[in-house]
N, C-alpha and C positions, 0 to 999 in steps of 0.2 A: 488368440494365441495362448497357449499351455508353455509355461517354462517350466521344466524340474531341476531341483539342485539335490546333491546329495551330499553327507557326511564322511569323509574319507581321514584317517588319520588324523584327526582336531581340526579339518579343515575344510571348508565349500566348498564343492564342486559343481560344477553347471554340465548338463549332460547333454552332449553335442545334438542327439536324436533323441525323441521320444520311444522307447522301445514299446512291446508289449504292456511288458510287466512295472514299465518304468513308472508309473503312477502311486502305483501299491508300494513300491520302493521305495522314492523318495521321502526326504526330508523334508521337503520345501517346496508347494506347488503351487507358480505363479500363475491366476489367469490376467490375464490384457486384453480388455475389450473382446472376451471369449464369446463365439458364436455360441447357436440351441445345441449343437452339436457335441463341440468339447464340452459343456457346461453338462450334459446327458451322463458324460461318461466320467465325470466329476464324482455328480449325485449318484451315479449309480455304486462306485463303490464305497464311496464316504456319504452314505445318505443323510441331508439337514446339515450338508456341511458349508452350502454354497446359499446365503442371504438371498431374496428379493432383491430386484431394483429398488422399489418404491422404499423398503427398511434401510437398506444404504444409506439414504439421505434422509432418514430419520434426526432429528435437531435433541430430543429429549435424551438424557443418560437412560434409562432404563431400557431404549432402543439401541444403543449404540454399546452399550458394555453389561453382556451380562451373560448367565454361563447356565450351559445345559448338560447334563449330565455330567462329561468329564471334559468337554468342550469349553474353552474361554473365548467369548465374542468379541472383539475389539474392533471399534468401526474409527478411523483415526483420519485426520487431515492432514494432506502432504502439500507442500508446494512447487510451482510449476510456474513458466515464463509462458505465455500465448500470445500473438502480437503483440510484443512488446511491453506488456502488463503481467502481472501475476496472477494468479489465479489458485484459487485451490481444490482439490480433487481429493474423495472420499476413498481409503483402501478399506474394505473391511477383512480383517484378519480371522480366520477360527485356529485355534490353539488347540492342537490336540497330543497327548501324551508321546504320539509317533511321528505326528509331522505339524508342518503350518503349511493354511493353506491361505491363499490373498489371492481379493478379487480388486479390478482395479479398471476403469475405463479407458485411460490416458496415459503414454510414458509418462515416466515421473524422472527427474537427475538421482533423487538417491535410490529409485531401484536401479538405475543404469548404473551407477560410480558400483556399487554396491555388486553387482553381474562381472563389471572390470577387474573388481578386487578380489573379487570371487577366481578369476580365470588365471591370475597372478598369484593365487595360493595367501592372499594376505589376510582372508575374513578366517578367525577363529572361531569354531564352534565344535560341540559335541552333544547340543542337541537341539529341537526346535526353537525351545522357548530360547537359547543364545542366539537362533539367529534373529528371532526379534528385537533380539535386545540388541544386536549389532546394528538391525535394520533401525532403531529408533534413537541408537548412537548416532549415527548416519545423519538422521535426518535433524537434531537437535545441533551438528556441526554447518550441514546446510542453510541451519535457520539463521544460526551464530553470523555466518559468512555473509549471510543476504543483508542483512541489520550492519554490519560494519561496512558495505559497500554503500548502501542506503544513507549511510550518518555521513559517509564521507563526503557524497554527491550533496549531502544538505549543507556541510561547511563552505563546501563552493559558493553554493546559494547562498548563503549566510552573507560571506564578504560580496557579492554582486550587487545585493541587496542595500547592504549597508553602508556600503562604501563610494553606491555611487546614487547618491540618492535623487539624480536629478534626470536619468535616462527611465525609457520609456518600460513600464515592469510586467507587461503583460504576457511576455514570454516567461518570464520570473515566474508570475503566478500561476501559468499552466504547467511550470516544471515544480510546484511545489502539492501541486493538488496530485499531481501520479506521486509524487514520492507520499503524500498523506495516503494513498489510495495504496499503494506498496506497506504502508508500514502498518497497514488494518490489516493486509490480509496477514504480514506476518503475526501480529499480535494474537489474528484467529489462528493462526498454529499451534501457536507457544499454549495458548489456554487448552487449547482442543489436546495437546499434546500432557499439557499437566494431569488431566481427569483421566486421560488412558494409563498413562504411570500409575498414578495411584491408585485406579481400577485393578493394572495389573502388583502390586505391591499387596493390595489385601488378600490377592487370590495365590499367591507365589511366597508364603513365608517361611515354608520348607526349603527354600532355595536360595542358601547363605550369596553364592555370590552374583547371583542376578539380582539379590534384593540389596546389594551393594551399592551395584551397575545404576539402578534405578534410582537410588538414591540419589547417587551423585548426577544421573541427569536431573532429576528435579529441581538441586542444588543451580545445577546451571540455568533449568529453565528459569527457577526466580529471578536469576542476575539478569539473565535475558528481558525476561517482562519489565524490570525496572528500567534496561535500555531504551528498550521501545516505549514504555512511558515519557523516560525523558527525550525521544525522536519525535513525538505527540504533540509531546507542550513545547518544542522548540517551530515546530514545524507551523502551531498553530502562530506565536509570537511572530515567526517571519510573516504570515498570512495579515496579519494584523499589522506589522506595521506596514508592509508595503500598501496595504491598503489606506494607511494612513498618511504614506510618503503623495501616492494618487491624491489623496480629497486634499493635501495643501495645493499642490499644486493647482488642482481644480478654482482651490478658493484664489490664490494667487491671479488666475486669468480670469477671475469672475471680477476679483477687486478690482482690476484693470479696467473691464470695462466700466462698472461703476462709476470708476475716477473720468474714465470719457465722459460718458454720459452725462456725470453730471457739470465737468468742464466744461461741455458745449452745450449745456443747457441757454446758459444765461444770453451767449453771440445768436442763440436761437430766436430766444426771445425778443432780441433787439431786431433783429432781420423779419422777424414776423409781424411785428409794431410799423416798423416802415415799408412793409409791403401791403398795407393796407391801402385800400383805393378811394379815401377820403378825398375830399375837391380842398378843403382847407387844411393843407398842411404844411406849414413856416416852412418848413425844410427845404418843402420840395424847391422854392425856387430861390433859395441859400445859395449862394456859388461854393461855400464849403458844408454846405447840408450832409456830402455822399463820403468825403475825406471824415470827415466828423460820425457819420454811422458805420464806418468802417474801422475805425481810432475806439468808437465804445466796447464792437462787439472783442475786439484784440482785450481792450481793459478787462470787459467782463470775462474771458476766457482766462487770463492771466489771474486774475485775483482769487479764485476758487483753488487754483495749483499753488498759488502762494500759500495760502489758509491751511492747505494741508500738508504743504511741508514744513511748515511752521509748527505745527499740531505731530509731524512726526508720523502720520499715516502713508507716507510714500518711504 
């Protein structure tokens, strides 16, 4: 799918149809999981303007941000909800003096929010490089948004956790392993999204107020990283003690049986002693031999539970 937007008055506009000409035109040209087809008509008249697959998902900075001719590369991480989980998705962006173009597999919420605000006349822009910088506004308030709903679903968990330390934590600790698993993938934004700013910061320093703009998200992204820093080491603490609140408990029903076991050690021994099949045994024909082996095993079972709560072990 090809989307174009154009520059109207200081403002986005998303153009209903793709015309002819509308490619050449535009300011802004979205592909979305673009087939051989549209991607043909791409390259054909912005030739080396559309990445590989395979360099997409390049991991190295020297794959991901760097500049050809007049063209700036920007290959950036967006985030995205997929059952239920997050996930992240590679846009690679080319900058070009007359438009931007982004290749992309999967809807994304800030190119959708971003399409909305577009059609409502709210995105300002008057040239490419603003709308990236809208589009990276966008995504760094996204990131903000995911991080404060994520902290807040951990406070929950915090008090469940800690306040009731005696219920069963096992739903607990699979709703803290997605919220850790949530807050990696945000963290790989925030970083992913830092090296693209100052990638484009060093290449944009003719451009008083986009190198502003950038600034000030950087600014935010620091604050943000130390967020999620501290969602990290919180998340890990709850992980730890709930797992700690588990192995008392654990010990607690182990020390139990312990104290059985060895409480009915002793009536054991006695009942094993007189169950022996000896011909000469006083006992056996005692008329109180069997009151008298039943009166032991009671003492010996009593006297071990005495001893340790004497001792303070119960």
């Amino acid at each position: 799918m090809i989307r174009t937007f154009t520059l109207e008055h200081g403002k986005l506009r998303e153009q209903e149809q793709l015309a002819s000409d509308g490619l050449t035109t535009a300011s802004w040209i979205d592909l979305q999981d673009a087939d051989e087809v549209e991607r043909a008509n791409v390259e054909q008249l912005f030739p080396e303007s559309l990445p590989d697959a395979d360099e997409v998902e390049e991991i190295e900075s020297s794959a991901r941000y760097f500049v050809e001719g007049n063209d700036l590369h920007v290959h950036s991480l967006f985030l995205y909800q997929s059952e239920g989980r997050f996930k992240t998705a590679t846009v690679a962006f080319t900058l070009q003096p007359e438009r931007l173009i982004s290749t992309r597999d999967v809807e994304l919420p800030d190119f959708r929010l971003t399409r909305l605000r577009a059609r409502r006349g709210w995105v300002e822009a008057t040239s490419p490089l603003q709308i990236l910088t809208a589009l990276f506004e966008q995504k760094v308030d996204n990131l903000a948004d995911q991080l404060e709903d994520l902290h807040r679903d951990l406070e929950q968990l915090s008090v469940e956790i800690l306040e009731n330390r005696e219920a069963e934590l096992g739903d607990q600790l699979d709703r803290l392993a997605k919220l850790e698993d949530s807050n990696g993938q945000i963290r790989l934004c925030l970083m992913d999204t830092q090296r693209s700013t100052s990638f484009l910061l060093r290449h944009i320093r003719d451009q008083k107020r986009e190198v502003k703009t950038f600034r000030e998200i950087l600014r935010d992204l620091d604050t943000l990283m130390a967020h999620a820093t501290f969602v990290f080491e919180k998340i890990n603490f709850l992980m730890n003690a709930a797992q700690g609140f588990i192995n008392i408990r654990q010990n607690q029903i182990i020390k139990i049986f312990s104290i059985a076991a060895v409480v009915f050690l002793p009536p054991t021994l006695v009942g094993t002693v007189y169950g022996m099949n000896f011909e000469m045994m006083p006992e056996l024909e005692w008329i109180f031999g069997y009151p008298m082996a039943l009166g032991l095993m009671i003492i010996s079972a009593i006297s071990p539970y005495l001893f340790f709560k004497h001792k303070g072990w119960l």
